[in-house]
N, C-alpha and C positions, 0 to 999 in steps of 0.2 A: 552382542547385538550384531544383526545381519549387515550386509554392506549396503541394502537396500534399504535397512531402519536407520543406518545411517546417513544415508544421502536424503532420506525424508527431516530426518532432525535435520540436517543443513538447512531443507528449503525451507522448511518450518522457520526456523532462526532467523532466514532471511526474511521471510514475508512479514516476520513481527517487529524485523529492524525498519523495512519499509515502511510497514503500516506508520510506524512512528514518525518517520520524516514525511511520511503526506501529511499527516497529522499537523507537525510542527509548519508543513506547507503553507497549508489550508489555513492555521490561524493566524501566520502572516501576512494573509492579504488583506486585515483588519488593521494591518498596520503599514503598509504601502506607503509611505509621507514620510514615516521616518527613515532616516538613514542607515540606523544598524539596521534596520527590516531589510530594507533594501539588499544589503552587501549579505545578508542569508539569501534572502531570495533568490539571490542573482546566483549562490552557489548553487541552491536545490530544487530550480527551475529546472534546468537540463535534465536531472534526475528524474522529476516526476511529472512534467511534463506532458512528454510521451504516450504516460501509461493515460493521464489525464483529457488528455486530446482526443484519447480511440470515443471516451465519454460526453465527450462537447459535442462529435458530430449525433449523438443519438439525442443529446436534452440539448438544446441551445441555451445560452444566460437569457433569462428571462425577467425583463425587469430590470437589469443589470446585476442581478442574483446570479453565479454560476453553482448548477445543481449536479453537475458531473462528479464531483465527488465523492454524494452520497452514493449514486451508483459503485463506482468505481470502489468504496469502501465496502458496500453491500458483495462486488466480485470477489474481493480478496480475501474477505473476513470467510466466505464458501469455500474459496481453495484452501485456506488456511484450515481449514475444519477438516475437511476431504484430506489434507499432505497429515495430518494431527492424528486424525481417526487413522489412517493408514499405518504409520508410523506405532502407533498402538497395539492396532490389531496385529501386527508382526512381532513387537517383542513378549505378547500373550503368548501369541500361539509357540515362541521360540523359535521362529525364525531366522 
């Protein structure tokens, strides 16, 4: 494998560890009240955040519904496809 099909599996890796902590984010905020929620949250807030907030300013919570997410889930699962397929098409062709 190239050092380019390499650094695409890294990011690949990364963005499916990610996904999973927004993941594990998002269905903690059904649990907000409780305490161990809390003391996760409070770690994987900082983490995901960030990526989370670029999506607040585009959907505002509506209802008290916050729909940033789905977007945000919809972005990543494209790049993940795009870093996937890339990472692919290089170790076909032998790259």
């Amino acid at each position: 494998m190239s050092d380019i099909g390499f650094i695409l599996t890294i990011i690949n890796n990364f963005l499916q560890i990610y996904s999973v902590i927004l993941i594990v984010r998002v269905l903690l905020t059904w649990f907000q009240n409780a305490g161990w929620a809390y003391q996760i949250m409070s770690f994987l807030s900082p983490i995901t955040d960030p990526y989370l907030n670029l999506f607040r300013s585009i959907i505002p919570p509506l209802g008290g519904m916050d729909l940033s997410p789905i977007l945000a889930f919809l972005l990543l699962n494209v790049v993940q496809s795009v870093v996937a397929t890339g990472a692919e098409s290089l170790v076909s062709s032998g790259f």
